[in-house]
PDB file of N, H, CA, C and O in Angstrom:
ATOM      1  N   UNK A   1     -17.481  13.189-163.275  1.00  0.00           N
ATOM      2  CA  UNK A   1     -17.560  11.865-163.917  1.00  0.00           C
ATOM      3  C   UNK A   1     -18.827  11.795-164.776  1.00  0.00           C
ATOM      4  O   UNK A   1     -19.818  12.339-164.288  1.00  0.00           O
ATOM      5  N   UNK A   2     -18.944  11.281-165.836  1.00  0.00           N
ATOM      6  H   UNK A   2     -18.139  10.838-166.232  1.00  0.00           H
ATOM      7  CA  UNK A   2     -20.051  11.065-166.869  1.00  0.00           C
ATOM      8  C   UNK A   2     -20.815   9.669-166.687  1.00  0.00           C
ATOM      9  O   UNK A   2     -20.350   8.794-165.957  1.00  0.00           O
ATOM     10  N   UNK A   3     -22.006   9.512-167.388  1.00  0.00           N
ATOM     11  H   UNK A   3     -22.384  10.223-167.981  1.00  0.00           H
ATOM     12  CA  UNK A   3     -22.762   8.784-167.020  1.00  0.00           C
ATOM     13  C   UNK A   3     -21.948   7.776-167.449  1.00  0.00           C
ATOM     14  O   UNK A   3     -22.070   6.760-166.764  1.00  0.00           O
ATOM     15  N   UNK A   4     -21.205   7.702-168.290  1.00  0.00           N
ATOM     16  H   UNK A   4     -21.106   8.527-168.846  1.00  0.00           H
ATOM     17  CA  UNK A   4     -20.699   6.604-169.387  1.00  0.00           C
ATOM     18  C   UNK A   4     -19.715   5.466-168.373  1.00  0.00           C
ATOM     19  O   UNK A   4     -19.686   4.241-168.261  1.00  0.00           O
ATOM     20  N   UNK A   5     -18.894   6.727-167.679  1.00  0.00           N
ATOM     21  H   UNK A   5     -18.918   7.723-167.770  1.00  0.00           H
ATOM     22  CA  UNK A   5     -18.031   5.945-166.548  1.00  0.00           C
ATOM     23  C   UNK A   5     -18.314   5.650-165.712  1.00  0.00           C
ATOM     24  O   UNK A   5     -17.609   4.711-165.345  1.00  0.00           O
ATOM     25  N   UNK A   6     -19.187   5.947-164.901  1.00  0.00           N
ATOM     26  H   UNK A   6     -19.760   6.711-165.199  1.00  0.00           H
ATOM     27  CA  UNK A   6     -19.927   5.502-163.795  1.00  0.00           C
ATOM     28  C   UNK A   6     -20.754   4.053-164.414  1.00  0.00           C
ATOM     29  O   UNK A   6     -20.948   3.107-163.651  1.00  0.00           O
ATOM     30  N   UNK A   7     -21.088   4.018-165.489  1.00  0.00           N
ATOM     31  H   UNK A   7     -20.930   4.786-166.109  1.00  0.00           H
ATOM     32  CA  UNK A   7     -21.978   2.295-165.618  1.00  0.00           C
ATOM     33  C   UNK A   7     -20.543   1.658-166.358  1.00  0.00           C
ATOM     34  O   UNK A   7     -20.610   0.459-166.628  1.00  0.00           O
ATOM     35  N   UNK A   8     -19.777   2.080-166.562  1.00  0.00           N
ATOM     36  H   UNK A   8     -19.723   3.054-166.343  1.00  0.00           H
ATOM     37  CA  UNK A   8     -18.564   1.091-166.664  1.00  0.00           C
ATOM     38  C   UNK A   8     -18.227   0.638-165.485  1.00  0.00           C
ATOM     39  O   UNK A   8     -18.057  -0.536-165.155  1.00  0.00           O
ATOM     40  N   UNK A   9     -18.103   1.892-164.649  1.00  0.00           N
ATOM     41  H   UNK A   9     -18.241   2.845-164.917  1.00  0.00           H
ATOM     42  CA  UNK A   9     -17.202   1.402-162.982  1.00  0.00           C
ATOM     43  C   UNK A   9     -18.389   0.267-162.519  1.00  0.00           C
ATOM     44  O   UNK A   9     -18.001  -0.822-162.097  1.00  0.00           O
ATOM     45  N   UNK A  10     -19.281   0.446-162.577  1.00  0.00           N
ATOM     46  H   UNK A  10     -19.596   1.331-162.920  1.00  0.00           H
ATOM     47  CA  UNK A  10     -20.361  -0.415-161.992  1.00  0.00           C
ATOM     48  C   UNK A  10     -20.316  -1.993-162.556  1.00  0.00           C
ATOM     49  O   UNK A  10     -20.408  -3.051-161.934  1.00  0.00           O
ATOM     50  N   UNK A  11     -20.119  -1.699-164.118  1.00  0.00           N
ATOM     51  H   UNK A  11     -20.044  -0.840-164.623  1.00  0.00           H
ATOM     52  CA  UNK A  11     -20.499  -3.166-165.089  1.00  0.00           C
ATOM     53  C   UNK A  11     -18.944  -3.989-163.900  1.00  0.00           C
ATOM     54  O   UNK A  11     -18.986  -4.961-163.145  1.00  0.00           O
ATOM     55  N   UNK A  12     -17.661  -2.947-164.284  1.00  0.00           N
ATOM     56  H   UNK A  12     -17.628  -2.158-164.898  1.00  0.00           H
ATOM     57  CA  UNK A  12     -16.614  -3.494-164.081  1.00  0.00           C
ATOM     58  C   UNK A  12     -16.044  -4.003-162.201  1.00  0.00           C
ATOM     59  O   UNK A  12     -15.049  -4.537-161.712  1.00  0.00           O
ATOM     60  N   UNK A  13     -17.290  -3.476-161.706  1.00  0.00           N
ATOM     61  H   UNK A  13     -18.098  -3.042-162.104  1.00  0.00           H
ATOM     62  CA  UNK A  13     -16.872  -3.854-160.505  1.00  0.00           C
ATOM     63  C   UNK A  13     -17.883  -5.504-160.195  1.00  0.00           C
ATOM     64  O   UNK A  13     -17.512  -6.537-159.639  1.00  0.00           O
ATOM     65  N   UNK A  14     -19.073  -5.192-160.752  1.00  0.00           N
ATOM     66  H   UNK A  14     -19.374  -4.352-161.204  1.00  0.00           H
ATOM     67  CA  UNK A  14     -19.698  -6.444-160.958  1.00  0.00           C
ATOM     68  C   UNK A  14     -19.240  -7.764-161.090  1.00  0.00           C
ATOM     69  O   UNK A  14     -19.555  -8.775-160.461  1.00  0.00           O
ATOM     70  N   UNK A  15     -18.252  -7.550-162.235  1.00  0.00           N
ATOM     71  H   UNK A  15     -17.996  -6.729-162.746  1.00  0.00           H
ATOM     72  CA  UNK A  15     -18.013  -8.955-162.920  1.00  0.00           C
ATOM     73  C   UNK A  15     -16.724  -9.200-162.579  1.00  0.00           C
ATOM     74  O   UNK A  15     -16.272 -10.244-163.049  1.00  0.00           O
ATOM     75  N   UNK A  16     -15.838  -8.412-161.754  1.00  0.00           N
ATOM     76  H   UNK A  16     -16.206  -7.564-161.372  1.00  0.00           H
ATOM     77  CA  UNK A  16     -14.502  -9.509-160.869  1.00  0.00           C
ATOM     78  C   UNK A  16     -15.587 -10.853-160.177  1.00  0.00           C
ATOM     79  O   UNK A  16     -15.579 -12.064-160.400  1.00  0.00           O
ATOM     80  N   UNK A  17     -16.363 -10.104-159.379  1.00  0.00           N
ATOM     81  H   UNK A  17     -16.370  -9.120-159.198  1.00  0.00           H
ATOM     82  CA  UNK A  17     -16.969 -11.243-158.117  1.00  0.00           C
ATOM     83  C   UNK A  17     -17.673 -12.319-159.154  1.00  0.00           C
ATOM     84  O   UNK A  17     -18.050 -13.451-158.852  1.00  0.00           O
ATOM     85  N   UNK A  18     -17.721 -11.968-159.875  1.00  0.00           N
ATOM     86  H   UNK A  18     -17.416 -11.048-160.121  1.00  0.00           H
ATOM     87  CA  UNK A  18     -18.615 -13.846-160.618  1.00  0.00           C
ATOM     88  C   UNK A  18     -17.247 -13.608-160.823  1.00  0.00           C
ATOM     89  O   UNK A  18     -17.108 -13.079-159.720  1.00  0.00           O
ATOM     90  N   UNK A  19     -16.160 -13.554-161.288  1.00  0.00           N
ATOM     91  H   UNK A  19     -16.274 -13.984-162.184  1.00  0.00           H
ATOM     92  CA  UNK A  19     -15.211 -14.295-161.783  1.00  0.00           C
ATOM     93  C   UNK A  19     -13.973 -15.004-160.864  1.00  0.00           C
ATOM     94  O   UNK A  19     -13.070 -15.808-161.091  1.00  0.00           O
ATOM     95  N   UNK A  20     -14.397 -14.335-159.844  1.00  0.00           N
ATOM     96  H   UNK A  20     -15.131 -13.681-159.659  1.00  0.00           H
ATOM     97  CA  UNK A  20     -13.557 -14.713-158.288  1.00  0.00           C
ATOM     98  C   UNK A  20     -14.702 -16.022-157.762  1.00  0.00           C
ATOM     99  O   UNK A  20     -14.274 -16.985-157.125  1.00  0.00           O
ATOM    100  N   UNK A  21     -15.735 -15.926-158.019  1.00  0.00           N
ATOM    101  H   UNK A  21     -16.083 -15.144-158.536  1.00  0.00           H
ATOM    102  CA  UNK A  21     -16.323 -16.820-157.519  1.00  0.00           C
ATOM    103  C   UNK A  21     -16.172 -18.059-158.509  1.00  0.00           C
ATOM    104  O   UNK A  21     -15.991 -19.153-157.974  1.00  0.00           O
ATOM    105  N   UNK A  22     -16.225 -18.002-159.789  1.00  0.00           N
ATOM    106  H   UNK A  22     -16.373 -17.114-160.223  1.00  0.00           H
ATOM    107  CA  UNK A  22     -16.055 -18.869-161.128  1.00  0.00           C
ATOM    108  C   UNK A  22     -14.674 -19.458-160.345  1.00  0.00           C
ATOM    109  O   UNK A  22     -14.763 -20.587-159.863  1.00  0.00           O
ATOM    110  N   UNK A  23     -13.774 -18.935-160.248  1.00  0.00           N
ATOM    111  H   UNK A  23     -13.702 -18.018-160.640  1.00  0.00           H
ATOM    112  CA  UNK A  23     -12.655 -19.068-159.962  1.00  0.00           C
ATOM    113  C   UNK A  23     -12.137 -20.427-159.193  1.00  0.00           C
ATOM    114  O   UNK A  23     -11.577 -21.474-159.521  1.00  0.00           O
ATOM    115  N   UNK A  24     -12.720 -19.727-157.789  1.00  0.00           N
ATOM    116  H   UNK A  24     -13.175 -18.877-157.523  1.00  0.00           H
ATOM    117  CA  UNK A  24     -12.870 -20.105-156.466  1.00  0.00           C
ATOM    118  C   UNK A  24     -13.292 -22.293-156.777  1.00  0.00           C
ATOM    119  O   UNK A  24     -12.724 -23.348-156.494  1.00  0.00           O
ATOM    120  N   UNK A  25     -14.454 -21.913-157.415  1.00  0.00           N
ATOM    121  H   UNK A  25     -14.916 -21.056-157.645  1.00  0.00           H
ATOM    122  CA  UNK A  25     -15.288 -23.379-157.351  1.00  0.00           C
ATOM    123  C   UNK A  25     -14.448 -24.343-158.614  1.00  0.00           C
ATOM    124  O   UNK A  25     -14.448 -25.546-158.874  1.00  0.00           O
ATOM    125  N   UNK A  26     -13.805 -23.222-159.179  1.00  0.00           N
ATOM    126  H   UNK A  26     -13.805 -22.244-158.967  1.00  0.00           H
ATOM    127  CA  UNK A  26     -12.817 -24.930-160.103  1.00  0.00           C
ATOM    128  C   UNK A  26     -11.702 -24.901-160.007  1.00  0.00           C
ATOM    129  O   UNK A  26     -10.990 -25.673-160.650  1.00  0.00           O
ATOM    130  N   UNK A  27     -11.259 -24.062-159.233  1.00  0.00           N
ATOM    131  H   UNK A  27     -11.838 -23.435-158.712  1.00  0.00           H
ATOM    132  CA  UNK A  27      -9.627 -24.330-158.647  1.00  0.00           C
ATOM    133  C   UNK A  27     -10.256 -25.706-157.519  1.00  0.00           C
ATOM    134  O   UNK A  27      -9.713 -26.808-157.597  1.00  0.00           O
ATOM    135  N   UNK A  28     -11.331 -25.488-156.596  1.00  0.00           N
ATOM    136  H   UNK A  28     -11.772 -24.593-156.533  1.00  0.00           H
ATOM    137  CA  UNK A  28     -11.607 -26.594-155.727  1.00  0.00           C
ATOM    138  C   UNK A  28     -11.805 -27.627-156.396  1.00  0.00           C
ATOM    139  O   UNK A  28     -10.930 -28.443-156.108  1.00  0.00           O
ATOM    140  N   UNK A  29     -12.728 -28.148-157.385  1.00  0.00           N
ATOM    141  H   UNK A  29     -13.440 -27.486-157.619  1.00  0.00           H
ATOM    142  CA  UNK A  29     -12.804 -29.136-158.614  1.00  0.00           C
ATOM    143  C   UNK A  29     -11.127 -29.792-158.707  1.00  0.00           C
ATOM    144  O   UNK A  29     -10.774 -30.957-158.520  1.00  0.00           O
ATOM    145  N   UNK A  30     -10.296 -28.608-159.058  1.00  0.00           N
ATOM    146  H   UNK A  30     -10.582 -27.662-159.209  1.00  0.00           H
ATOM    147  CA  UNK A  30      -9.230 -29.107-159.982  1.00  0.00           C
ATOM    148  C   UNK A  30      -8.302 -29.817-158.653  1.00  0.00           C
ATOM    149  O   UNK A  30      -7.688 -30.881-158.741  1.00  0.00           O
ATOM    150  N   UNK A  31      -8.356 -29.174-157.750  1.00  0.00           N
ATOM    151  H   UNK A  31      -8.855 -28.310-157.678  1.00  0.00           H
ATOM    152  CA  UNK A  31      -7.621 -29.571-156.446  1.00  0.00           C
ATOM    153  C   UNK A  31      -8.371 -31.337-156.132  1.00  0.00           C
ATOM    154  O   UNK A  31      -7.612 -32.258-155.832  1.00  0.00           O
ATOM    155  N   UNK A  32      -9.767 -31.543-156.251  1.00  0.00           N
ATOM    156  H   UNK A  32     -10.383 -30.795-156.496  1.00  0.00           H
ATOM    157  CA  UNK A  32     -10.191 -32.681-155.795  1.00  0.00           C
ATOM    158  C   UNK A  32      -9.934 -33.600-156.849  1.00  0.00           C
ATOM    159  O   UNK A  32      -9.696 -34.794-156.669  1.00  0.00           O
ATOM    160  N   UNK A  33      -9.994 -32.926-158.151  1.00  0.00           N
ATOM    161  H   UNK A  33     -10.187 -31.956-158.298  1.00  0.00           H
ATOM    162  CA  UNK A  33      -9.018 -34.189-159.589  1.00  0.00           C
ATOM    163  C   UNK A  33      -7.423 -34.542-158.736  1.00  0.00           C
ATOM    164  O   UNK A  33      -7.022 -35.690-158.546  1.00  0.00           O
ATOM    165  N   UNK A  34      -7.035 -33.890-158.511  1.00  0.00           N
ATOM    166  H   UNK A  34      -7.361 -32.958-158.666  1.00  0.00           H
ATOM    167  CA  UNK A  34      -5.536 -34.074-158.285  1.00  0.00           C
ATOM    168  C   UNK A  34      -5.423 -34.708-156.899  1.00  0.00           C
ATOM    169  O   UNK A  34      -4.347 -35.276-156.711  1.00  0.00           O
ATOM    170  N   UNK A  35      -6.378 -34.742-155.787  1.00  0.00           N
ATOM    171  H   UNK A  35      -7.252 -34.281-155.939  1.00  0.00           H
ATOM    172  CA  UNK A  35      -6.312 -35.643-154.938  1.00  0.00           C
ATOM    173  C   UNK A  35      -6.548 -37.340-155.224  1.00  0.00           C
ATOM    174  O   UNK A  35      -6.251 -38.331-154.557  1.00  0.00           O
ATOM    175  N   UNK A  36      -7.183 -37.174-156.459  1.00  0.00           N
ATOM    176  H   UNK A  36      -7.425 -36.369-157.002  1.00  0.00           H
ATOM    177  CA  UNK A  36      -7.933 -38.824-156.637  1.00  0.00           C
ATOM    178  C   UNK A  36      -6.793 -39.210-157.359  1.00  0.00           C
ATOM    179  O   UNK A  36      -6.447 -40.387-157.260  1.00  0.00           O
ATOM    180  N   UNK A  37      -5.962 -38.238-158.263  1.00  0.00           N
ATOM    181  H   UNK A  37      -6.243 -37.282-158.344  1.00  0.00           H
ATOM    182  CA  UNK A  37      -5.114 -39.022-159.618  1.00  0.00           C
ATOM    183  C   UNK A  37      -4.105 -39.164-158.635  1.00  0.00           C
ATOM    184  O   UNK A  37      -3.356 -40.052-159.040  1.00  0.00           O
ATOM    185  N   UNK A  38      -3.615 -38.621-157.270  1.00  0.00           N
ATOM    186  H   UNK A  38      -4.224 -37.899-156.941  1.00  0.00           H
ATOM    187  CA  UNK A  38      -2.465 -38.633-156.534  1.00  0.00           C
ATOM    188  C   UNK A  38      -2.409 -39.971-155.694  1.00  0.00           C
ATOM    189  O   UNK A  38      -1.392 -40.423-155.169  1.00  0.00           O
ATOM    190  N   UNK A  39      -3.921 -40.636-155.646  1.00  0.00           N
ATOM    191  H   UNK A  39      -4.747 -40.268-156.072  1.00  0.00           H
ATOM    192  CA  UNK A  39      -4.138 -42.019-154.404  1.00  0.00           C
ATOM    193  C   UNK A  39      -3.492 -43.109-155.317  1.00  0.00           C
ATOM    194  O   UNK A  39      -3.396 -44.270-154.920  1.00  0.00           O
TER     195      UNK A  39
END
């Protein structure tokens, strides 16, 4: 493996988890809009 792919595998394993975490906190947001517009 080359240096090149190894700091890809790295960049690319990095940035799922902020985006699972991005994720995570406005699906909860969008879930607590839809509890208030549902009362």
């Amino acid at each position: 493996i080359s240096n090149m792919e190894l700091e890809l595998n790295i960049h690319n394993s990095k940035a799922p988890k902020k985006n699972r975490l991005r994720r995570k906190s406005s699906t909860r947001h969008i879930h607590a809009l839809e509890l208030v517009s549902s009362q």
